[in-house]
N, C-alpha and C positions, 0 to 999 in steps of 0.2 A: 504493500500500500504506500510505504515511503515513498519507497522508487518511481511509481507511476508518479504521483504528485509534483517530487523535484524531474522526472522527466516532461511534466505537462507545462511545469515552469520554465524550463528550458526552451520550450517549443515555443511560449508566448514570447519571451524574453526575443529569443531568436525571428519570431515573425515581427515584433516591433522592431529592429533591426534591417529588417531584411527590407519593412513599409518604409524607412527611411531614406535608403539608399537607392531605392527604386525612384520615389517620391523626387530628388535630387539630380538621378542620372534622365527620368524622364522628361524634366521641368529643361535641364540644360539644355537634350536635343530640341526640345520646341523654342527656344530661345534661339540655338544654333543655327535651326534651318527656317525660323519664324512661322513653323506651324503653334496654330491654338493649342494651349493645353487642353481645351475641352477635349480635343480631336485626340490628343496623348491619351486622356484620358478613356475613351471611347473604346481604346481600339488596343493599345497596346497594355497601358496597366490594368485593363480591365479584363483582358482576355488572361495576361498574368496573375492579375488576383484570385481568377477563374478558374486556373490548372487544380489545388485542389478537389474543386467541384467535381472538374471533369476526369480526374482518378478517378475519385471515388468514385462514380456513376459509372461510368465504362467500366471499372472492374465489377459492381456490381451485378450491370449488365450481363457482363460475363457468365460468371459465374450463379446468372439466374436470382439474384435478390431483388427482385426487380421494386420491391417495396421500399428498401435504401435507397433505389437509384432514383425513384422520381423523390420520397421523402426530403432528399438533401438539397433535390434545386428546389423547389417549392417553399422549403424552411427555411433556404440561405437567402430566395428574394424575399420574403417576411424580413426575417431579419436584415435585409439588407435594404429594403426601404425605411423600416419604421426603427430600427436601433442604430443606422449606421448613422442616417442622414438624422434622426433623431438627435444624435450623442455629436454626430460633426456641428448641428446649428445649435448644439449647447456652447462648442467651444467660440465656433466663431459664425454669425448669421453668414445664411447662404444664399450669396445674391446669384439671380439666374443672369447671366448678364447678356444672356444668347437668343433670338427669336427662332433659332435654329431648333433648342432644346424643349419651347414651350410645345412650337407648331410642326416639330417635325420627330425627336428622338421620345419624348414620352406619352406621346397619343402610340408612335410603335412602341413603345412596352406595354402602354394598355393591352393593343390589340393582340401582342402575343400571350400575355398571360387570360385574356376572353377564350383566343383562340385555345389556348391550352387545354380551359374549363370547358369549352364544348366538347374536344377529342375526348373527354373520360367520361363523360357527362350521357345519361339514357340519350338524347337525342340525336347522339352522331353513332355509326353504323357499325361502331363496333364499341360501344358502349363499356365505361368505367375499365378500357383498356387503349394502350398507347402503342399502334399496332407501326411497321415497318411502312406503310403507305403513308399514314400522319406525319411518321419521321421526315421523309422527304419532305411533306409540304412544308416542314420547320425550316429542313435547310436552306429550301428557296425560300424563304423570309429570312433565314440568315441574312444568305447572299445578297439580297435587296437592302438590307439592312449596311454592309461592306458597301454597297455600291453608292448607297447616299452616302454614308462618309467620307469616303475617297474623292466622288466625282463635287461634293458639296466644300471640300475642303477651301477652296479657294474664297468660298462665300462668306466663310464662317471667319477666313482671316481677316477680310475686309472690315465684318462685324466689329473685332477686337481684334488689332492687328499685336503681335507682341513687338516689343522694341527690341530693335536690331541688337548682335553682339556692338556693332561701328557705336551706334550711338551709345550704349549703355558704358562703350572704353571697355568692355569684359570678354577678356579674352577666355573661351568655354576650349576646354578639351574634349574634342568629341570622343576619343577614345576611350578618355575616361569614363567618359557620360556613359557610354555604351558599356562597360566593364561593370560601373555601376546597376545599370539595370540588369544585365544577365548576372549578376553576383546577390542582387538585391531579391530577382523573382528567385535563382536557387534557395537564398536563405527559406522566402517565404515558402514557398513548396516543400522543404525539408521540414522547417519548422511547424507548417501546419500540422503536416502528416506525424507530426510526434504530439504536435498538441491533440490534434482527433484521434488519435489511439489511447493515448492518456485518459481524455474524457469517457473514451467509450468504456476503458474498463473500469473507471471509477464509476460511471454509472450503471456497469451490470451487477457492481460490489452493488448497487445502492438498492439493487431488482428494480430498475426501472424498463419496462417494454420496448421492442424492438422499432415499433412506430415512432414513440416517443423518443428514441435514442436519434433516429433518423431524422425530424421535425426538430428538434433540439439542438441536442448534444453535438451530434457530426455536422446537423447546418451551420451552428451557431461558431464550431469549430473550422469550418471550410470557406467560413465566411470571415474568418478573422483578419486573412491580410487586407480584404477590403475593407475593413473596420478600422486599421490600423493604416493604412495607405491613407481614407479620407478624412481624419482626424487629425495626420499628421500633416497631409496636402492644408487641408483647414486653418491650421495651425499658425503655417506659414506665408497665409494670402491667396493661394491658390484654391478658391473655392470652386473655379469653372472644372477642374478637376476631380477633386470630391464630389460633384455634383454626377461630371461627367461618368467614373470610375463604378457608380451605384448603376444608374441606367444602362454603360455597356455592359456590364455584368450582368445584372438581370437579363438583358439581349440573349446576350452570351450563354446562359444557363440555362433559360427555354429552348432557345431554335437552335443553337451547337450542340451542348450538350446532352440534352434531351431529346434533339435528332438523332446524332449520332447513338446513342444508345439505343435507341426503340429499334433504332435501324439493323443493330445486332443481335439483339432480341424483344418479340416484344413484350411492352412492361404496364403488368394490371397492378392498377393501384392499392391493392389491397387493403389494409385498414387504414388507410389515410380518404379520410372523411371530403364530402366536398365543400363541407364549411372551411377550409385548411386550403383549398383552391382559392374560394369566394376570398378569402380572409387575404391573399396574395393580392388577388385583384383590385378588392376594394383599397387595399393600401398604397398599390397605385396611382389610385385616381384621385385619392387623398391627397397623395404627393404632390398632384400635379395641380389640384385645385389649389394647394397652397401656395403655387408658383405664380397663380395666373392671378391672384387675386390681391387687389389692391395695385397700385401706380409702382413700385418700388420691384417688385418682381423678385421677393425675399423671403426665404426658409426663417423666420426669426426665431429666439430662444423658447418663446410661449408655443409659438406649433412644433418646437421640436422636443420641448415637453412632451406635448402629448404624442407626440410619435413613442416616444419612449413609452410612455403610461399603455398605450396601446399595443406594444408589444408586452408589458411585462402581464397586461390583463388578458391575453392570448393564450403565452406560456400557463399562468396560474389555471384556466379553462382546460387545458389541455393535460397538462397533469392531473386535473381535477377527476378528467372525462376517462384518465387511463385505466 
């Protein structure tokens, strides 16, 4: 029991580490080559924050758990709406500073997590399972999803253009930059994977359910470097980031992730509830109403309260329910 513990510490220790130096080497390249961070954020730390996920759900897959494998995207975008961006607009409000983000990247996270809840849901054709046909239609919303970033990127710089290395006098090593992120996403990947191993066996010491471990413990575990990525990005000014880093994730975790796996095999939801979908979805559109609302176009400390409050009155629901 020691050992698990000072191993679980080590993993966080290590993934807060790991969100640092990612955080640093990604922020430089966009400075570098004067891409938006939002776009950093989107695509590259978010797809890296997202390796955990997509372990564990492909191996899952694999190996036929398929209740793990949807359980940990579904729990990680919960938790990755309502604690992450919750806990980042405690540190530091989050301004959306992008009309890209309001009207274009979180109406598609809506849509993928609806889409998601229809594919399990009695009304689609292969009901309360995520069959290898669905898969693809994830991917092609991936790919659509890739192809507005890339081909919109130019728009989004004009939006918020970042200031040149010339002007700033800051001379960025791109090598470094780069050493950083590939040294920063290994830590976080390493250290997740010790921190979700950690959790999970302190939580089978604890007899808590296999659902619940999934929905919880490994979500709340695989979703840590983004936790730690957007608090630290928060931290430091770059909230277009943290902003960014939560909604390509969420992307990322439905139509990559959860394609690619269905695609290998396919994954019935078993006891993950559709209130546990609903509850993904609705957190969404929460988010996004909190974006749009009001002239300032700001995550502030008081709705990021309640993002928190609203996640922890989930979790207590859910243990309660187990």
């Amino acid at each position: 029991m020691i050992i698990t513990i000072i191993l679980f510490i080590f993993g966080t220790l290590l993934v807060l580490k790991g969100a640092d130096w990612l955080t640093d080497g990604a922020s430089g390249i966009a400075r570098k080559f004067n891409v938006s961070t939002l776009i950093i954020g989107l695509t590259i730390v978010a797809f890296g924050t997202s390796m955990p996920e997509f372990v564990v759900s492909t191996i899952a897959s694999i190996e036929g758990k398929a209740e793990m494998s949807i359980g940990n995207v579904v729990g990680s975008n919960i938790f990755n709406t309502l604690a992450i961006m919750g806990c980042t607009a405690l540190v530091c409000p989050v301004i959306c500073k992008k009309e890209s983000v309001l009207y274009r990247y979180m109406p598609l996270n809506i849509l993928a997590s609806s889409l998601l809840l229809f594919f399990i849901s009695d009304f689609s054709f292969e009901g309360n399972e995520l069959n290898w046909e669905e898969g693809i239609v994830l991917l092609i919303f991936f790919t659509v999803f890739l192809w507005l970033t890339i081909s919109k990127r130019e728009e989004d710089h004009n939006d918020n253009p970042q200031k040149s290395p010339i002007n700033n006098k800051e001379e960025i090593n791109i090598f470094k930059m780069i050493i950083l992120v590939i040294v920063g996403l290994g830590a976080l990947i390493y250290g997740g994977k010790i921190l979700v191993n950690g959790a999970t066996d302190i939580a089978k010491m604890l007899g808590v359910s296999d659902s619940v471990i999934a929905l919880t413990i490994v979500a709340a575990g695989t979703s840590f470097p983004e936790l730690a990525t957007s608090m630290i990005a928060a931290k430091k000014g770059d909230t277009d980031m943290a902003l960014g880093n939560v909604v390509g994730s969420n992307l990322f975790n439905i139509l990559f992730i959860l394609g690619v796996a269905s695609v290998i095999n396919p994954l019935p939801i078993g006891t993950i509830t559709s209130i546990d979908f609903t509850t993904m979805l609705c957190s969404c559109i929460i988010l996004w109403l909190f974006t749009i609302i009001g002239k300032q176009k700001i995550i502030n400390r008081i709705e990021g309260s309640f993002l928190v409050l609203c996640m922890i009155g989930y979790y207590v629901w859910l243990i309660h329910n187990s």
